[in-house]
N, C-alpha and C positions, 0 to 999 in steps of 0.2 A: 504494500500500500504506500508506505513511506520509502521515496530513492533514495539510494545510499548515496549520500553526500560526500564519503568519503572518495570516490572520485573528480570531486575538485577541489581537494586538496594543492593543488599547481597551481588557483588563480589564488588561494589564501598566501600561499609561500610566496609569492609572484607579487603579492600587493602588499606581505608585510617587510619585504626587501625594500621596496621603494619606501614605505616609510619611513623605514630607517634611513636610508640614504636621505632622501627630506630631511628627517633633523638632522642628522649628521651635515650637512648642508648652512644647518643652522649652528649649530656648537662646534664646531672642526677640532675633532679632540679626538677622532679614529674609534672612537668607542661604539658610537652607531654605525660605523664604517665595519670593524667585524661583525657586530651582530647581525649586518646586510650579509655577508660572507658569507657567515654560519650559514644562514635561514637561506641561502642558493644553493651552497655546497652540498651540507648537511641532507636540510629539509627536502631540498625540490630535488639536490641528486640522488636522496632516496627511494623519496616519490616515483622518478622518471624510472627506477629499476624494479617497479613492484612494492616497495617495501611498507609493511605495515603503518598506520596513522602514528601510531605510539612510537616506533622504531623512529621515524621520521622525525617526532619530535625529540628524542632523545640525540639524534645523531646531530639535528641544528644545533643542541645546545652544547653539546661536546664541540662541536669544531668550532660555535664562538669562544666558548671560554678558552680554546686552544690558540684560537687567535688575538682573545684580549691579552692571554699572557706572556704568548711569545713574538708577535708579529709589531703590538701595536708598539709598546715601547720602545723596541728598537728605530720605528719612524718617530716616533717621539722623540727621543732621542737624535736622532738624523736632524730634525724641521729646529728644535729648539739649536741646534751646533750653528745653522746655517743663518743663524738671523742674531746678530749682533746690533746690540743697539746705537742707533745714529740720531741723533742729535738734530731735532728738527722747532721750525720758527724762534723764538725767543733764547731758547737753549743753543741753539749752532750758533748766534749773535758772540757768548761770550770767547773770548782768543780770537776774534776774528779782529785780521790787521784794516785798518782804515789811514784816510787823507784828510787833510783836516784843509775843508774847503769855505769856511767863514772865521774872524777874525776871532779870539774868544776875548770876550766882554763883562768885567765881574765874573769871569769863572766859565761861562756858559760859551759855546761857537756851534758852528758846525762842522759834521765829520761827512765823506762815502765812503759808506763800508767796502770792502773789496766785492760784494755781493750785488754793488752797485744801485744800493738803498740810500739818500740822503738823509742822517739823523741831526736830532739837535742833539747836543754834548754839552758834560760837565767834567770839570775835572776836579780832581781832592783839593782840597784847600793846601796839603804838602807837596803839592808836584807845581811847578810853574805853568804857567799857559802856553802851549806849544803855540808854535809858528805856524801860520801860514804855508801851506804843500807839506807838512812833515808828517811823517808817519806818525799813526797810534793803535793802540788795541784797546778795545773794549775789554773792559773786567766787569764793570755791570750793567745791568738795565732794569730801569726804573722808569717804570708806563713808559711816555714816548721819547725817555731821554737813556741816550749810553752813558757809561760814565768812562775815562778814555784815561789812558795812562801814556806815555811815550814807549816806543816799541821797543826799548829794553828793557822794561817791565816784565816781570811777568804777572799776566793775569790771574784776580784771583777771585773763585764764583761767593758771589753774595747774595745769599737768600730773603733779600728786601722784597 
């Protein structure tokens, strides 16, 4: 009376892979990525050779955990090696050499960074005013001002 349901088993395996890949898609952290494995490998290459609903689901779950333990970490592993951290807007600004392209006035002028951004600048009250075309480096920045040392300085970061 009732069809054995157990013969589409294929579109269950088939649509809970994609799910997974879905989140995985959304978390990128390889963990949904073998439970996709498993649930193809496993489930739907069990399925495809006859094999029992039960057997099927034991065999998905053996090959993800075999793949979360062994496979994922090592890309883990691999993706965290490959990505070193770089220094970007506000952060890349400090060590960066500049020209000091307005006069400085009470303290204040202006610099181009080598990035070829025009800032307003300050410098310490113990450093003099550089010159006119002379090199400097940013050590700080503070909202839309660097604060600039002469390029034998070395820069030093300030968490203002």
């Amino acid at each position: 009376m009732w069809p054995d349901l157990t013969q589409y088993m294929w579109i269950a395996w088939l649509s809970l892979a994609l799910l997974f890949v879905i989140v995985e898609l959304l978390t990128l952290e390889f963990t949904f990525l073998m439970l996709a494995a498993g649930t193809l490998i496993g489930g739907l290459g069990t399925n495809l050779f006859g094999g029992p609903w039960w057997f099927q689901v034991l065999a998905a779950a053996a090959v993800s955990a075999l793949l979360l333990f062994t496979i994922r970490p090592l890309l883990l592993r691999a993706l965290r090696r490959s990505s070193r951290l770089h220094p970007t807007n506000v952060d890349a600004l400090y060590g960066m050499p500049a020209r000091v392209t307005g006069p400085f006035v009470d303290g204040r002028g202006f610099v181009r960074l080598d990035n070829g951004e025009q800032w307003t600048a300050e410098v310490p009250d113990a450093v003099g005013a550089p010159e006119l075309g002379s090199r400097v480096v940013v050590t700080a920045v503070r909202g839309a001002t660097v604060e600039v040392a002469p390029a034998t300085v070395t820069p030093e970061r300030s968490s203002d």
